[in-house]
Backbone as numpy.savetxt, mean C-alpha at the origin, in Angstrom:
# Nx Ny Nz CAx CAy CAz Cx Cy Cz
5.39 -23.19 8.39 4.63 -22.88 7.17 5.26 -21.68 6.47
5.19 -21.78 5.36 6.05 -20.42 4.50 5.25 -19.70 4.16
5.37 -18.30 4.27 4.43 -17.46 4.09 5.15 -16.61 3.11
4.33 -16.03 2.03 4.57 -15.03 0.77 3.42 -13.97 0.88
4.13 -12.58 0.42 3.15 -11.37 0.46 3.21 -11.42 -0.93
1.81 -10.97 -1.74 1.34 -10.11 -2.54 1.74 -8.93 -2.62
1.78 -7.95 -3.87 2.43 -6.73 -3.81 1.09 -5.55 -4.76
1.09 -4.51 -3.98 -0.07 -3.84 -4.14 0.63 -2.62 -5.15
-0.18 -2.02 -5.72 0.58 -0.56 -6.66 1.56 -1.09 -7.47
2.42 -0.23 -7.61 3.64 -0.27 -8.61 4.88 -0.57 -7.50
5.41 -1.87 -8.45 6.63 -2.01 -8.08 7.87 -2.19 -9.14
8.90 -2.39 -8.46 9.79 -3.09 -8.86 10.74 -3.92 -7.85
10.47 -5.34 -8.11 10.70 -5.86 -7.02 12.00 -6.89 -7.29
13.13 -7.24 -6.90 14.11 -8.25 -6.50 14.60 -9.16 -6.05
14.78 -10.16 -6.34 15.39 -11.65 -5.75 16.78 -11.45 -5.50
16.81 -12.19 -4.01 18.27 -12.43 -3.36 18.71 -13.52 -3.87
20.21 -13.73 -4.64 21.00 -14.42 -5.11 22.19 -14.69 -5.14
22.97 -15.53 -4.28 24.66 -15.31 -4.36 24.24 -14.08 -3.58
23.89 -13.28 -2.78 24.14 -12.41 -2.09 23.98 -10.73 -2.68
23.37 -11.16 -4.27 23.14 -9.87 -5.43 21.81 -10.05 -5.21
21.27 -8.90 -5.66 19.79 -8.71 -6.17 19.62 -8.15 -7.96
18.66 -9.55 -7.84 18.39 -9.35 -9.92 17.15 -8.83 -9.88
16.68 -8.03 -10.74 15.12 -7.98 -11.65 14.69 -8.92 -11.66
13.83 -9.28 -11.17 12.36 -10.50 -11.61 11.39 -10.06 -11.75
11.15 -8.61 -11.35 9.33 -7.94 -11.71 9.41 -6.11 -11.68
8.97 -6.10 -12.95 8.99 -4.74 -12.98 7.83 -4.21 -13.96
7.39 -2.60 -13.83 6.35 -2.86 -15.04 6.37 -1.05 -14.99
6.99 -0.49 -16.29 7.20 1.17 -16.39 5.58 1.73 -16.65
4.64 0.80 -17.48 3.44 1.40 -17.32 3.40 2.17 -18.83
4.02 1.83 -19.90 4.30 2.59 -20.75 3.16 1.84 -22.21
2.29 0.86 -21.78 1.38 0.66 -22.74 0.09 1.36 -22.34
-0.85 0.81 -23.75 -2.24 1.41 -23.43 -3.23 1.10 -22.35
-3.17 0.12 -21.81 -3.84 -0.47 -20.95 -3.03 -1.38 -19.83
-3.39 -1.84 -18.74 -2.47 -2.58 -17.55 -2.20 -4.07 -18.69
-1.13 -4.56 -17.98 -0.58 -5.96 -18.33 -1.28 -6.74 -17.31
-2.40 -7.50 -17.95 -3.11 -8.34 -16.92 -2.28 -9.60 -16.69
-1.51 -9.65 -17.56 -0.46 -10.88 -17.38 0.34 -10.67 -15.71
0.20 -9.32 -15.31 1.05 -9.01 -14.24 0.30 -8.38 -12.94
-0.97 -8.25 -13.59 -1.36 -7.41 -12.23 -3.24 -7.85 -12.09
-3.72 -7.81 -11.26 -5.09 -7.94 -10.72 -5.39 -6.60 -10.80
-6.74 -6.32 -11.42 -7.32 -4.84 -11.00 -8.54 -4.86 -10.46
-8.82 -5.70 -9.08 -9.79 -5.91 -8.58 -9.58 -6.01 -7.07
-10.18 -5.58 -5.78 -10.07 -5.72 -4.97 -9.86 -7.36 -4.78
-8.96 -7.76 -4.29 -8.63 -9.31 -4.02 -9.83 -9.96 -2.87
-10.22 -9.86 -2.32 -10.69 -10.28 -0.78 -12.13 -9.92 -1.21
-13.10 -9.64 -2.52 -14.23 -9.01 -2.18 -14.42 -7.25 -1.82
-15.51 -7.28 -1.88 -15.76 -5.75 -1.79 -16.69 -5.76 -0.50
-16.24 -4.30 0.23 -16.68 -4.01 1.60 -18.22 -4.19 1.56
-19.05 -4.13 2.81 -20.72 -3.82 2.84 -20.07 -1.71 3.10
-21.21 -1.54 2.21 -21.52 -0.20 2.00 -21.33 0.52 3.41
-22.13 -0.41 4.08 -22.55 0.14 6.09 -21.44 0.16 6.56
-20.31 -0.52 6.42 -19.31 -1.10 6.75 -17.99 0.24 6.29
-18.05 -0.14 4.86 -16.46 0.99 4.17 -17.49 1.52 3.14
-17.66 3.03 3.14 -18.66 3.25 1.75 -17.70 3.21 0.33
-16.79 2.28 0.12 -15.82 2.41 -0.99 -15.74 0.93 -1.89
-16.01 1.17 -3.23 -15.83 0.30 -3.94 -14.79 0.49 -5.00
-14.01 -0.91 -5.35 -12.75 -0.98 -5.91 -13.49 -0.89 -7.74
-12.96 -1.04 -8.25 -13.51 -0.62 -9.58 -12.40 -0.83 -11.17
-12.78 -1.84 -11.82 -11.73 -1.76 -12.81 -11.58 -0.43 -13.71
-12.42 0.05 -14.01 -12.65 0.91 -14.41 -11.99 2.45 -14.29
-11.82 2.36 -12.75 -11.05 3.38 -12.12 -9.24 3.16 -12.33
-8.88 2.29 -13.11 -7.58 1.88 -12.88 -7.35 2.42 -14.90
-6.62 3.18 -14.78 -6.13 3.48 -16.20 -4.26 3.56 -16.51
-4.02 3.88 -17.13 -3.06 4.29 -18.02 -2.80 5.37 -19.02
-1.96 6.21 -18.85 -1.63 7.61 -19.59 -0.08 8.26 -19.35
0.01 8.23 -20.62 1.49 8.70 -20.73 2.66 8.18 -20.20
2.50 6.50 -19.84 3.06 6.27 -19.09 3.61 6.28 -17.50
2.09 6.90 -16.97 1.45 6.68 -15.69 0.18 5.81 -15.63
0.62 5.18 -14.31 -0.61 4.13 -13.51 -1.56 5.38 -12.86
-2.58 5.36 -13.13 -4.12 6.42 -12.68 -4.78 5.58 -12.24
-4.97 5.95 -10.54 -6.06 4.86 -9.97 -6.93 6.14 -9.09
-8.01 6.08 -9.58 -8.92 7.30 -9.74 -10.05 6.93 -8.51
-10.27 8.26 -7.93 -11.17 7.66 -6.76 -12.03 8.95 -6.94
-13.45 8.56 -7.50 -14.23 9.37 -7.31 -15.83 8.96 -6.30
-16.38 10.38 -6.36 -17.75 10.39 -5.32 -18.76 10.06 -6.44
-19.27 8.93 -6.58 -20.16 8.29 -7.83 -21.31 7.55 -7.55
-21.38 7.43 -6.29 -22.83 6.54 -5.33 -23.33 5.18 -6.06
-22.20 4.84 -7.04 -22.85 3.27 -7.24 -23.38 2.17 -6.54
-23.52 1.31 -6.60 -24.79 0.26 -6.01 -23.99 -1.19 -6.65
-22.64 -1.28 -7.20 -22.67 -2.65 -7.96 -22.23 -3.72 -6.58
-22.21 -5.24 -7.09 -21.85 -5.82 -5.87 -23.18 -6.23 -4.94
-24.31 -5.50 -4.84 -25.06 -5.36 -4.00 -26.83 -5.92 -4.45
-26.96 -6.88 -3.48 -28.43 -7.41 -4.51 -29.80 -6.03 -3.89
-29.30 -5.43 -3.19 -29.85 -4.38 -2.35 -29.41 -3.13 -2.72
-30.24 -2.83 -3.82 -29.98 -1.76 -4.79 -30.11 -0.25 -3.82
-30.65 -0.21 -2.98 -30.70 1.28 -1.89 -29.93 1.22 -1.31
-28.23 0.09 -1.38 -26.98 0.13 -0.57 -26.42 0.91 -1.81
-25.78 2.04 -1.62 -25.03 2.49 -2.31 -23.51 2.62 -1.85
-22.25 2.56 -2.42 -20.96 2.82 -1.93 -21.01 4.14 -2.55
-20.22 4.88 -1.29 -20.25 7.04 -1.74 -19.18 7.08 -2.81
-18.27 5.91 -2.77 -17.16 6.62 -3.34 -16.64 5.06 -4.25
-16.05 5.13 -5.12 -15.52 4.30 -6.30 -14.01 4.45 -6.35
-12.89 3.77 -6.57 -11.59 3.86 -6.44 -10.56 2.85 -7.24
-9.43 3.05 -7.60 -8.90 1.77 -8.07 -7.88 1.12 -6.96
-7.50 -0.05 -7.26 -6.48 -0.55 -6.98 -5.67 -1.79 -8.08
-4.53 -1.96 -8.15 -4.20 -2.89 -8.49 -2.98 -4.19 -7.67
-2.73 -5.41 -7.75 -2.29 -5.93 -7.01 -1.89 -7.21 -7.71
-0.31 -7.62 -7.80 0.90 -8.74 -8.76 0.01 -10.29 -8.32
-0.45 -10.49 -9.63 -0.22 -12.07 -9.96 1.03 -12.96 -9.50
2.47 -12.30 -9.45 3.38 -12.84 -8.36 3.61 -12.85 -7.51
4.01 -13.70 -6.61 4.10 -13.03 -5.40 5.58 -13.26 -4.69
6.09 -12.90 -3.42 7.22 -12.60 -3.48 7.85 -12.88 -1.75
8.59 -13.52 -1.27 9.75 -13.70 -0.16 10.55 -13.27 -0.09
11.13 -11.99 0.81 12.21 -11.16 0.61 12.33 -10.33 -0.83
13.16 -9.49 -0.94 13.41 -8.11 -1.91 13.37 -7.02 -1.41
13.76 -6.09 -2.55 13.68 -5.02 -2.77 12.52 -4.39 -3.83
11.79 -3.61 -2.79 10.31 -3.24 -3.68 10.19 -1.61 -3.54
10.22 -1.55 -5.05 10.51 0.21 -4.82 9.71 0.98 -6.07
8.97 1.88 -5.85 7.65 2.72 -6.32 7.88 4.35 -6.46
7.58 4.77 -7.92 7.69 6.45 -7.63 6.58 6.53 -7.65
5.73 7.52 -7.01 4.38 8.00 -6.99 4.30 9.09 -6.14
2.74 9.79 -6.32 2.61 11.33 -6.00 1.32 10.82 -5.78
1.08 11.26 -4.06 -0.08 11.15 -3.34 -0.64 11.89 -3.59
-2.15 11.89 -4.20 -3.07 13.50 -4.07 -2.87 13.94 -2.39
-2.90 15.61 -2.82 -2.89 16.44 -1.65 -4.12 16.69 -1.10
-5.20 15.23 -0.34 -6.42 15.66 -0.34 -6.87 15.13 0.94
-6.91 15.78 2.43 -7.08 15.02 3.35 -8.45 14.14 3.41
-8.28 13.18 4.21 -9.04 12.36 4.19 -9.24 10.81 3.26
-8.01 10.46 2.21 -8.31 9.75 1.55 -7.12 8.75 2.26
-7.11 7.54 1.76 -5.85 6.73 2.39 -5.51 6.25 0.99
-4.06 6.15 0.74 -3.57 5.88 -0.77 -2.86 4.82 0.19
-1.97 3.98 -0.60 -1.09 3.19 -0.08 -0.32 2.29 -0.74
1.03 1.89 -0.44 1.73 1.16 -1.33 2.15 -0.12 -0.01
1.89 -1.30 -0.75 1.73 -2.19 0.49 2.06 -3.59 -0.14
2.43 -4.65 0.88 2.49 -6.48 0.46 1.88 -6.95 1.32
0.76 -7.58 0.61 -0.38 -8.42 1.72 0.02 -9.77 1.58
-0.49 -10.47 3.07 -0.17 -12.21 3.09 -1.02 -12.71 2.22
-0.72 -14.18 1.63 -1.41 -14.76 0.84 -1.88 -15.91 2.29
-1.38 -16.16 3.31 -1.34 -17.44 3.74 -1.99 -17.67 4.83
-2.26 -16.06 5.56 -3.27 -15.87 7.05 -3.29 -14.35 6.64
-5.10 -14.24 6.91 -5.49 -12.75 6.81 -5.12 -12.02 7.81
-4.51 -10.51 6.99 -4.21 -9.71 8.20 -2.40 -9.71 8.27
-1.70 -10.61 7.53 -0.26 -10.36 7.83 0.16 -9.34 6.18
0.45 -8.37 6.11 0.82 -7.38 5.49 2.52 -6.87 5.95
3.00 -5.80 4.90 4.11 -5.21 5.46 3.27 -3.94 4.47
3.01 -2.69 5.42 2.36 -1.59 4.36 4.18 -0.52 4.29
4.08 -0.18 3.04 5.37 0.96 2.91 4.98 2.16 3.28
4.01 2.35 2.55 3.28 3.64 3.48 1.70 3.46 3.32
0.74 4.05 4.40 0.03 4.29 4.21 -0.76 5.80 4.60
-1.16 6.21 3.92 -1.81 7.84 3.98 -2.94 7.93 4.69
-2.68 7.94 6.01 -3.70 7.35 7.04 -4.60 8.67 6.96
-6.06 8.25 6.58 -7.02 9.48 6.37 -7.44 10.02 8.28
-6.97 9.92 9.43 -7.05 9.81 10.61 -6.71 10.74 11.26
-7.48 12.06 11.57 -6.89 13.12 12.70 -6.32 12.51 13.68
-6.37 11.98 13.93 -5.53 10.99 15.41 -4.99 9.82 15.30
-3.85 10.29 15.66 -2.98 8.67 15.29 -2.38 8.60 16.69
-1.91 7.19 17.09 -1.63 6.63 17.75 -0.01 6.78 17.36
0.44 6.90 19.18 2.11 7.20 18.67 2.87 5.69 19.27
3.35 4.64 18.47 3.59 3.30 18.76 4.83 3.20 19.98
5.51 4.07 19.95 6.70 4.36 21.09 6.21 4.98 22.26
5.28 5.66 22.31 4.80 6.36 23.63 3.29 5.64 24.56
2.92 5.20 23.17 1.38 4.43 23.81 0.11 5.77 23.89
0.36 7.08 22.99 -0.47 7.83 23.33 -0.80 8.43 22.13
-1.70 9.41 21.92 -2.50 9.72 20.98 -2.02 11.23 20.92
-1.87 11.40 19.34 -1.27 12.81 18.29 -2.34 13.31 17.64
-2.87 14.46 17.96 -3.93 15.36 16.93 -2.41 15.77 15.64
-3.16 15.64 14.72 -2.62 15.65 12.93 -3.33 16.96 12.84
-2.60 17.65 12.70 -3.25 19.12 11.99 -3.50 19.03 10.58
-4.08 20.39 10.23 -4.53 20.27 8.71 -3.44 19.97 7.86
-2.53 21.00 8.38 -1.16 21.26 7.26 -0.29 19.93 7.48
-0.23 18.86 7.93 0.10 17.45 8.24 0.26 16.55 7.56
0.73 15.11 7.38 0.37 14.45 6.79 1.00 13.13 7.37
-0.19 11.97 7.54 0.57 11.02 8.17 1.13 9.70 7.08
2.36 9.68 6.87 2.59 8.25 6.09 3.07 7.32 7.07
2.51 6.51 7.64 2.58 5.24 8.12 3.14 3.82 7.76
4.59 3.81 8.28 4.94 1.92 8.36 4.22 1.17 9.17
3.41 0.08 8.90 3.08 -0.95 9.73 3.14 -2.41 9.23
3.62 -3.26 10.31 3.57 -4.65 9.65 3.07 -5.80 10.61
1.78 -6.18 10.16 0.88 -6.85 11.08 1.35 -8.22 10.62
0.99 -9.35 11.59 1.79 -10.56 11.80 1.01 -11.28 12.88
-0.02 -12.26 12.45 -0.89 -13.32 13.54 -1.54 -12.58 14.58
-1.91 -11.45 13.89 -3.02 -10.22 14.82 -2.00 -9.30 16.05
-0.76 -9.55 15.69 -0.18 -8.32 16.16 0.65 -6.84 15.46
0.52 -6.27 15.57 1.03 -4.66 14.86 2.28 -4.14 15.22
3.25 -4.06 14.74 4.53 -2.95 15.03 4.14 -1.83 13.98
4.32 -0.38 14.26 4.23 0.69 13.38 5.17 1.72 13.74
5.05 2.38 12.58 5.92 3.83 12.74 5.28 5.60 12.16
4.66 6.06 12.68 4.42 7.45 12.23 4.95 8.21 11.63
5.50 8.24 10.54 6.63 9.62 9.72 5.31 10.61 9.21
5.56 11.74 10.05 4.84 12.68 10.02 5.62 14.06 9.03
4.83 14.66 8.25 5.57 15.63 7.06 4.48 16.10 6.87
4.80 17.60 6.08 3.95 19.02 5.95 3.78 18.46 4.80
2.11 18.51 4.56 1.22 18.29 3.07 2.29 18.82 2.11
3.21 20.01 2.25 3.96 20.23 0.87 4.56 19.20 0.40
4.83 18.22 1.34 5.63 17.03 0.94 4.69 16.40 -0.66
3.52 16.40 -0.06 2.19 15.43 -1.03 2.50 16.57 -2.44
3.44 17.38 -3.24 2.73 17.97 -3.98 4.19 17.67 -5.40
4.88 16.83 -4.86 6.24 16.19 -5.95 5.39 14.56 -5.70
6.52 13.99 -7.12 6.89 12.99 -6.45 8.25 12.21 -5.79
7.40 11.48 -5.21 8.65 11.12 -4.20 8.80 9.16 -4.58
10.25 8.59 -4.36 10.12 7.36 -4.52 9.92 6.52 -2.62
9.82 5.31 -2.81 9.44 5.01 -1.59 10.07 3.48 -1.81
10.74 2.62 -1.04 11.39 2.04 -1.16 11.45 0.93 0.30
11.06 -0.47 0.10 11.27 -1.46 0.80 12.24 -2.59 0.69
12.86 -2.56 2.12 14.37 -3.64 1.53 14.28 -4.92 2.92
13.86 -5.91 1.96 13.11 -6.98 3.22 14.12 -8.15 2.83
14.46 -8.95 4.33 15.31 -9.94 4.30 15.03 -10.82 5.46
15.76 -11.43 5.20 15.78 -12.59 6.80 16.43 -12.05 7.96
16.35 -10.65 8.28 16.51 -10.31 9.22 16.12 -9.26 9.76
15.93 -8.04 8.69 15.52 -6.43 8.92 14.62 -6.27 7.60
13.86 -5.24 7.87 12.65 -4.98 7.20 13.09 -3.15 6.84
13.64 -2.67 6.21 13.95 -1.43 6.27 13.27 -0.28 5.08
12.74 0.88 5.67 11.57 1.57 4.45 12.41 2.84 4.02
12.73 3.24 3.09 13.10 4.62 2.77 12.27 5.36 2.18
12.64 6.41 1.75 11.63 7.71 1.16 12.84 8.70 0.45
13.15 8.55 -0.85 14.20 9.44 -1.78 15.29 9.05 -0.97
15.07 7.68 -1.16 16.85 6.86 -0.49 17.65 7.49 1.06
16.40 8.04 2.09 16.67 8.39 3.12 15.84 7.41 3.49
16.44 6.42 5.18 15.73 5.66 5.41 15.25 6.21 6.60
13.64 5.58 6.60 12.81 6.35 7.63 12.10 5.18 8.83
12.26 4.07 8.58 11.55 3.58 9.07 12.75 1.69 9.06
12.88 1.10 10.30 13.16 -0.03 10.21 12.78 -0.88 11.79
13.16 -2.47 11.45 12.11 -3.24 11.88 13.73 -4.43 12.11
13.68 -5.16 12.96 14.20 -5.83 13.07 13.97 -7.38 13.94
14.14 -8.31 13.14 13.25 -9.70 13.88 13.62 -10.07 15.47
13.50 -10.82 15.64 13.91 -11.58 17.33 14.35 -12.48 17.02
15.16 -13.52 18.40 15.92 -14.69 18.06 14.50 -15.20 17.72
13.18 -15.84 18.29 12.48 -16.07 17.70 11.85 -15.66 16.40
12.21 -15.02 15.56 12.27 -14.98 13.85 10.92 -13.92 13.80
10.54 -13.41 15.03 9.44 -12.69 14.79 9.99 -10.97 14.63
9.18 -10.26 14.02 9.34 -8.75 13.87 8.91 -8.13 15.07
């Protein structure tokens, strides 16, 4: 069965050809409003139970300015979604996520994480074909304790910390990677960069690569 990921945030993403990679999707962000022709601004899958994730996705929260993507996460205690108006979600957020979707490339994003512990930002490609198979580029794991995937044991994250996380889940199993960096990192921006093929899965960060993945004779990661 062929499986294709979805692509979350800002990209710019590439098709393998003759052994080149061309442009097929890109989007600078330089109009007044998102190109719905190109992107979803809605949580795909539904929205969490309140009890569950207190966070709701929000079109609203997804803007445009100056030629930045603004996906705004505020503390707003709305209730939408919910026929049980005393469920409130604490917090409101955007996301957006490509009407195309994509097999192999190069998928590469500038952005500047708020410096705010506790939130999880993330630039990521979810499966369209079985829930749960993703390749995340990073994720800003809001988690004093992370799990260290090479040792099998558990890391207290200090304040001054910050965890950006590779993981790429696949028929309910997980490979990950911890790249751990001082919050000063969170206060530029930085580009972040995925280079996926039929064989290696490789992540950079300002064209230093930090993170790679490589399949088995069985074709698995």
């Amino acid at each position: 069965m062929k499986k294709y990921l979805y692509l979350f945030i800002f990209v710019f993403a590439n098709s393998l050809l003759s052994a080149q990679w061309i442009s097929v999707f890109d989007d600078e962000f330089n109009e007044d409003t998102l190109d719905l022709n190109k992107w979803y601004n809605i949580q795909p899958w539904g929205q969490y139970d309140p009890r569950v994730l207190p966070i709701v996705f929000l079109r609203e929260n997804v803007s445009l300015k100056n030629g930045y993507l603004l996906l705004t996460l505020k503390e707003d205690h709305k209730t939408p979604y919910s026929e049980d108006t005393s469920l409130k979600y604490s917090y409101s957020a955007g996301m957006i996520w490509s009407k195309k979707y994509f097999k192999y490339g190069i998928f590469e994003a500038r952005i500047k994480i708020p410096n705010v512990r506790g939130v999880w930002s993330a630039f990521w490609l979810y499966g369209s074909g079985q829930y749960g198979d993703e390749i995340d580029i990073f994720e800003q794991c809001p988690h004093k304790i992370i799990y260290n995937n090479k040792k099998d044991n558990k890391i207290s994250i200090s304040p001054n910390l910050v965890n950006l996380a590779v993981t790429i889940h696949n028929l309910g199993e997980a490979v990950w990677d911890n790249n751990i960096y001082d919050t000063s990192f969170l206060h530029d921006w930085h580009t972040y960069k995925l280079i996926w093929d039929d064989k290696y899965i490789k992540i950079y960060i300002d064209d230093e690569k930090i993170s790679a993945f490589k399949k088995s004779r069985k074709g698995y990661i």
